[in-house]
C-alpha positions in Angstrom: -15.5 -7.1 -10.4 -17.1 -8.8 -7.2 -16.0 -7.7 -3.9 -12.7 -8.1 -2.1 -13.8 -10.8 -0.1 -14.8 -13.5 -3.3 -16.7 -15.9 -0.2 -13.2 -16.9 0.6 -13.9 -17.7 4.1 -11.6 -18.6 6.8 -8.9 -19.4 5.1 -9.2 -16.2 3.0 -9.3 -14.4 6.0 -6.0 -15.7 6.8 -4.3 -15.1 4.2 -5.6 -11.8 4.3 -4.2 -11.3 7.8 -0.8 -12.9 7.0 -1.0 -10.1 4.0 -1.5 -7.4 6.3 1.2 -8.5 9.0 3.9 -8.8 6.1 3.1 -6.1 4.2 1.9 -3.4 6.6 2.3 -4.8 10.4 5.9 -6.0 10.2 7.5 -3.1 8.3 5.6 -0.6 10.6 6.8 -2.6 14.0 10.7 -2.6 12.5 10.4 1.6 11.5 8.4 2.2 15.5 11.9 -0.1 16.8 14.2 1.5 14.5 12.9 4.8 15.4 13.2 4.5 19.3 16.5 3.2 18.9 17.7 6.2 17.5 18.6 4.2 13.9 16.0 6.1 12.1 15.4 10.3 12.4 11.5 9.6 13.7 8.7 7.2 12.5 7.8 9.0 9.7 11.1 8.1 8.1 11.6 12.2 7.5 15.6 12.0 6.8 15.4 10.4 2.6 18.1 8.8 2.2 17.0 6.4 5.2 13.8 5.2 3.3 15.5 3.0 0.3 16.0 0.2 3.0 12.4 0.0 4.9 11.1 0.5 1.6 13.1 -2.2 0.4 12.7 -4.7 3.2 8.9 -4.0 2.8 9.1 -5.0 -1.1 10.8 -8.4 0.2 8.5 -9.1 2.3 5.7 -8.6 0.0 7.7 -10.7 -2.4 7.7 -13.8 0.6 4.2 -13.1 0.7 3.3 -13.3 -2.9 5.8 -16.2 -3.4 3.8 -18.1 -0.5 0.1 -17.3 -2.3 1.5 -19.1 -5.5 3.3 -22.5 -3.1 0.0 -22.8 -0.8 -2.4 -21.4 -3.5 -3.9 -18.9 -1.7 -6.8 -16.2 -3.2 -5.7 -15.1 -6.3 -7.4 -11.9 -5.3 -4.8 -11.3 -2.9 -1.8 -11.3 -5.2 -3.9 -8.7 -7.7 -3.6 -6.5 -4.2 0.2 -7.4 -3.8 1.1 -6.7 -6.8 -0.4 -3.8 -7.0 1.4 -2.8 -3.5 4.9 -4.0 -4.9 4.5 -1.9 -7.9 3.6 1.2 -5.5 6.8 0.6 -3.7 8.9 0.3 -6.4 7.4 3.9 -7.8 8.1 5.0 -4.2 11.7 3.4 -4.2 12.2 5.3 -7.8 10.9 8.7 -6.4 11.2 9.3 -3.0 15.1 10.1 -3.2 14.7 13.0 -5.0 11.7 14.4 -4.2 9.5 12.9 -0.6 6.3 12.3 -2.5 3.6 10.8 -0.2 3.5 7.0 0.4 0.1 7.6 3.1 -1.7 9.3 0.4 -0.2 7.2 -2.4 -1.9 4.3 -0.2 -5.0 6.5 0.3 -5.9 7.0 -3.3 -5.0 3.4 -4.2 -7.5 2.0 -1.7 -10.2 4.5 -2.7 -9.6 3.6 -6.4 -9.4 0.0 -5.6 -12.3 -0.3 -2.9 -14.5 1.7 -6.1 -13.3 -1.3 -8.3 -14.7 -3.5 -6.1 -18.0 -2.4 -4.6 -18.4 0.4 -6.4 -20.4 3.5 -5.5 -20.7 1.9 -2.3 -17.1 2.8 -2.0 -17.5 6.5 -2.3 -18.1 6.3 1.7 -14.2 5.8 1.9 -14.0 8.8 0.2 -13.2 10.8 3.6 -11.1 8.7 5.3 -8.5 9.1 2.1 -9.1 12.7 1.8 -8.5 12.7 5.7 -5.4 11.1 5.6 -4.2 13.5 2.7 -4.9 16.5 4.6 -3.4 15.1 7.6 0.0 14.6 6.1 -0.2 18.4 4.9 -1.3 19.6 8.5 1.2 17.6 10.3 4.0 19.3 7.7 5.2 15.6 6.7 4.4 16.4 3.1 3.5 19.9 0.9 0.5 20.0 -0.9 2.4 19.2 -4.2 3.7 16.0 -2.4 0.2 14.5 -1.3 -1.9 15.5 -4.9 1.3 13.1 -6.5 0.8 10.5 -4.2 -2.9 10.7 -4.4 -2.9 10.7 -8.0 -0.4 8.5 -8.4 -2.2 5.8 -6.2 -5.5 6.0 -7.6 -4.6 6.0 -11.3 -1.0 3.8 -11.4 -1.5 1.3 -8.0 -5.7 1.2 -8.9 -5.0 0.9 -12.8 -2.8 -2.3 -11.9 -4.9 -3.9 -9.6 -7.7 -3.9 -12.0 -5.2 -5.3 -14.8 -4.0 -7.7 -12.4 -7.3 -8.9 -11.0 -8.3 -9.4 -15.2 -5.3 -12.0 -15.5 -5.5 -13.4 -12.1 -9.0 -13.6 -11.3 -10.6 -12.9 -14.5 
């Protein structure tokens, strides 16, 4: 698998940016708004039953996104990554309101898993930035232990295990 960046150049880097403004940017900015406004209990999105709708507005977006890679035919790479993301939300949508499993360290293990797909043992210097952010969502009490190992492992073997599959079909 050759690295994430495929000699895409400016225009990849684009659509990489648009990527990261729909898929991570946007939502965040609407959940900081919603918070301050008093819509949402605080920016971590503690109170359950209010994360179905972020977590579905982020899915449309990352649907837009996905729909414009295949009208403007942008890196192929890219939708392997969205897809990937879209299926980690929808096993976030299908869990989080029963139990509050970890989307940070779902995200965590997903990018370790899928940055060792990609460069690999280079990668293993991300290694601590994922296991940082899992131990931060235990320290700040946003998550138990139980919650972040299922979001972890969750990321690195479901989210990592589609990107790979995807990247196969899309990329080859």
């Amino acid at each position: 698998m050759p690295p994430l960046a495929q000699d895409a150049g400016l225009a990849g880097a684009l659509w990489g940016l648009l990527g990261a403004c729909a898929v991570c940017l946007l939502p965040f900015a609407a959940v900081i708004i919603l918070a301050r406004r008093g819509v949402l209990s605080d920016h971590h999105v503690s109170d359950k039953k209010q994360r179905a709708p972020i977590m579905a507005a982020t899915f449309a977006l990352t649907a837009l996104y996905m729909m414009a890679l295949l009208t403007w035919q942008g890196p192929m790479i890219l939708m392997a990554l969205a897809v990937a993301f879209a299926s980690g939300m929808v096993g976030l949508i299908l869990i989080s309101p029963w139990w509050k499993i970890s989307g940070h360290a779902m995200t965590a293990g997903s990018m370790g898993a899928i940055a060792f797909l990609s460069w690999g043992p280079w990668a293993l210097v991300a290694i601590p930035m994922c296991i940082a952010v899992c131990i931060s969502r235990v320290v700040l009490r946003a998550h138990t232990l139980a919650q972040v190992a299922a979001g972890a492992a969750f990321g690195a073997t479901v989210i990592g295990g589609i990107y790979a599959m995807m990247y196969r079909l899309l990329v080859g």
